[in-house]
C-alpha positions in Angstrom: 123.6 50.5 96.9 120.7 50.3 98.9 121.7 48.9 102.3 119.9 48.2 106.2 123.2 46.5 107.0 123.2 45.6 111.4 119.9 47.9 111.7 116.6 46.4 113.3 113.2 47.0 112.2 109.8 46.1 113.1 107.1 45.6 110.7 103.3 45.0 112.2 101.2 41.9 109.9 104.4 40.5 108.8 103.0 36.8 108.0 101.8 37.8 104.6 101.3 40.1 101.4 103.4 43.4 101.9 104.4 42.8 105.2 106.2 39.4 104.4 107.7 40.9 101.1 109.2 43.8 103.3 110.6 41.4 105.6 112.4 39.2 103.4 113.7 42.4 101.5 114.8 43.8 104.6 116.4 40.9 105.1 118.2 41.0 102.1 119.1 44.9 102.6 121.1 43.4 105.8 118.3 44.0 108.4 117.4 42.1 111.3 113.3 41.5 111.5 110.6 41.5 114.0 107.3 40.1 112.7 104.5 40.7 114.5 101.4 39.0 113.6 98.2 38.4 114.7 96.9 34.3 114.2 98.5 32.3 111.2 101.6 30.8 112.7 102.1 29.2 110.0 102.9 31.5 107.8 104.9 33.8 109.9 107.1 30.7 111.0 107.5 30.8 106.7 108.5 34.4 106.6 111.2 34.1 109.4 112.6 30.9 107.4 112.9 33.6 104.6 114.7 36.4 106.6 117.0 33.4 108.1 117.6 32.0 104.5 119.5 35.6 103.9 121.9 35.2 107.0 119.9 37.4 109.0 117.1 37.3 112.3 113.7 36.8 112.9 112.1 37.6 116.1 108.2 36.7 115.8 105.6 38.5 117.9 102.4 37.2 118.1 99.8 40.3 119.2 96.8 42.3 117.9 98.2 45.9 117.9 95.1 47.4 117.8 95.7 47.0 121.7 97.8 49.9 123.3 99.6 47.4 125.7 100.2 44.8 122.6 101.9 47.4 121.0 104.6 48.3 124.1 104.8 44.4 124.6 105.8 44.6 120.9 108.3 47.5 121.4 109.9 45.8 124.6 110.3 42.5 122.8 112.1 44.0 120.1 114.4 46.2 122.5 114.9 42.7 124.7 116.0 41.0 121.6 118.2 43.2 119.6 118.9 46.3 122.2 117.1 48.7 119.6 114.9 49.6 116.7 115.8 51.6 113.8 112.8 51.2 111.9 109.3 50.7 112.0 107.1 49.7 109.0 103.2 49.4 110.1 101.5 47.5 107.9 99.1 45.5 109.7 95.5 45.8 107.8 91.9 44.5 106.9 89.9 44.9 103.8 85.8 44.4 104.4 83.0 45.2 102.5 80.2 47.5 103.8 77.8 49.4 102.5 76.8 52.9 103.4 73.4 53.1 106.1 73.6 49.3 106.4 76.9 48.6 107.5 77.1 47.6 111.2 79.0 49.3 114.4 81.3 46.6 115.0 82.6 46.5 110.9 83.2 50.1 111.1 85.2 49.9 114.4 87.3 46.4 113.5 88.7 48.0 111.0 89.6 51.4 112.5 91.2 49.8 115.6 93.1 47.9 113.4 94.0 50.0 110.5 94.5 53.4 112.4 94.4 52.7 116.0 96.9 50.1 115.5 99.6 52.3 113.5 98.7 55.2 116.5 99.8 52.6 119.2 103.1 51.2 117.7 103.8 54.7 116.9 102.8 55.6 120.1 105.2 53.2 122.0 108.4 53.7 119.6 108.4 57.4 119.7 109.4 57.8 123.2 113.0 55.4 122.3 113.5 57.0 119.2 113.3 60.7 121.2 116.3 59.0 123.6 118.0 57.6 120.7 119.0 60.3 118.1 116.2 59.0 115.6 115.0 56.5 113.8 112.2 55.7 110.9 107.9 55.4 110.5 106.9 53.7 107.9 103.1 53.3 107.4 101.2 51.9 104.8 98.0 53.5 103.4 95.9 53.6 100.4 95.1 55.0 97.2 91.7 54.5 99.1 92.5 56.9 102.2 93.3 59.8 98.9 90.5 59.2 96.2 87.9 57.4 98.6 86.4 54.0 98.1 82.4 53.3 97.6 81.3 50.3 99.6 84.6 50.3 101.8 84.3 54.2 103.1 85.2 52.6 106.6 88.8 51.4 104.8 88.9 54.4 103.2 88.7 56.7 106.4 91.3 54.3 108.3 93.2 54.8 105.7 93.2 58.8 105.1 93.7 59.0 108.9 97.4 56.9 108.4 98.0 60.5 105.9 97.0 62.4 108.3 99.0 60.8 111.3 101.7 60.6 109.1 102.0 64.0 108.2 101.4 65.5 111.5 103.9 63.1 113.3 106.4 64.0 110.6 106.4 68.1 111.4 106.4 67.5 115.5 109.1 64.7 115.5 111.2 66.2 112.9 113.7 67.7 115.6 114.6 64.8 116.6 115.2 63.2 113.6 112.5 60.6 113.4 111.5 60.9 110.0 107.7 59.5 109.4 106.3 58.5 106.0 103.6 56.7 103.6 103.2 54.3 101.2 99.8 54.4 99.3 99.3 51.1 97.2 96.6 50.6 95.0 95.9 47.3 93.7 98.3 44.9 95.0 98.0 40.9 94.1 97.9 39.6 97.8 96.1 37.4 100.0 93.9 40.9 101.2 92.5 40.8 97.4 92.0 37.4 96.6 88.2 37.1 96.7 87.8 39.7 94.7 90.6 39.5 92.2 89.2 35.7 91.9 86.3 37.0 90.0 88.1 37.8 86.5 85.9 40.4 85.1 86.4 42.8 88.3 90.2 41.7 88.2 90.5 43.0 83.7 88.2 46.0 85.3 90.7 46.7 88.1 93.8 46.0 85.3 92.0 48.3 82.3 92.3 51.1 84.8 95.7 51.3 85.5 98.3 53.3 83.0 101.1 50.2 83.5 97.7 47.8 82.6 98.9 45.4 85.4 98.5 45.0 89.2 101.2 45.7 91.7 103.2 42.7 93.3 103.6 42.8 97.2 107.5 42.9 96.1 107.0 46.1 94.2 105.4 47.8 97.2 108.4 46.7 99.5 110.3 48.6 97.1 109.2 51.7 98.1 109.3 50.9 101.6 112.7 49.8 101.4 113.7 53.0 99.9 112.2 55.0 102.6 113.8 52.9 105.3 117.7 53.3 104.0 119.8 56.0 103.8 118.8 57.2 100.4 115.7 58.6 102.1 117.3 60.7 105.0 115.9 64.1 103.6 112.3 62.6 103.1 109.6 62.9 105.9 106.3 63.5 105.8 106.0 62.3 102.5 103.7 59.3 100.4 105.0 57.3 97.7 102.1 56.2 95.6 102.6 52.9 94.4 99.8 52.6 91.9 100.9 52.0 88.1 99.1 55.6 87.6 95.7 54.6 89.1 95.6 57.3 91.3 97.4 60.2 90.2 97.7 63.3 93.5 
């Protein structure tokens, strides 16, 4: 039922975790993929093979978004490729630790660049095309973090409120043009982001023991929701967040 069937999307840190699960579902949905990422080659090179092994396209982009010019390269490249977008999932993100009055300039602003800044810039250089183009659909992940606050990541946290934010302001301007602009909000989600911690097994029952569903989201589950926000199904729905969670965080 749920189909992306000859339509294009974009989705920023493609190589792994949520970003690769969304492309290969995309795939799957009938969508054509552009997967920017920022070093591992590796594994983007393994993410395309998976959008190819469902008879569709990979484009990869290698860039750090969290440079306004990367971001309009990234937009060209795309347009070059396919002759439009339809969609645009931005997903590229970093976790760090850092503690409150001892946590260090360049921490804080790493992670803003890339966690906000970066969403701003794609955003940024897609709007103007969608405006020209009758449309098209934002897609940017947040955090149970950015609505409930996190101790010891508050720099993670505030990246991640300001994607709500952005999201919910870019959703009432562009809504006359029909470029619909929402959030997903995971919570804990067994990726490559989480490993260190989730490798320690009494913070990973601790993390487990306080969720209702009593188990931690896959990367798949969270494409889910982005899928759904990307197809038709969702053509009433902007300025919204699905909380992906198992109940963690209930707003």
């Amino acid at each position: 039922m749920i189909s992306l069937k000859d339509t294009i999307a974009v989705i920023t840190g493609g190589s792994r975790g949520i970003g690769a699960a969304t492309a290969t579902l995309f795939a799957q949905a009938g969508a054509d993929v552009v997967i920017n990422y920022k070093e591992n080659e590796e594994k983007a090179n393994a993410v395309a093979d998976s959008v190819q092994h469902y008879g569709r396209n990979a484009l990869l982009f290698r860039g750090d978004i969290a440079r306004q010019e990367t971001a309009h390269r990234l937009v060209d490249a795309a347009l070059k490729e396919y002759n439009r977008i339809d969609i645009v999932v931005n997903n590229a993100g970093i976790w760090t630790f850092g503690r409150a009055g001892e946590m260090n300039g360049t921490i804080w602003k790493d992670t803003i660049d890339t966690n906000l800044t970066g969403v701003f810039n794609v955003c940024n250089a897609v709007i103007p095309y969608f405006k020209e183009n009758d449309g098209g659909k934002i897609i940017n992940i947040s955090s149970t973090a950015g609505q409930r606050g996190e101790a010891f990541h508050s720099h993670y946290a505030a990246s991640k409120a300001g994607i709500l934010g952005l999201t919910k302001s870019l959703a009432a301007e562009l809504g006359e043009y029909n470029i619909l602009v929402n959030a997903v909000a995971p919570g804990w989600v067994d990726t490559e982001l989480n490993k260190e911690v989730f490798s320690d097994k009494a913070f990973f029952d601790r993390a487990v023991e306080s969720i209702p569903l009593k188990k931690v989201a896959t990367a798949e589950d969270v494409a889910g929701s982005v899928l759904f926000l990307a197809s038709d199904l969702a053509n009433h729905v902007t300025g919204a967040t699905i909380n992906v969670n198992g109940g963690g965080v209930l707003v």
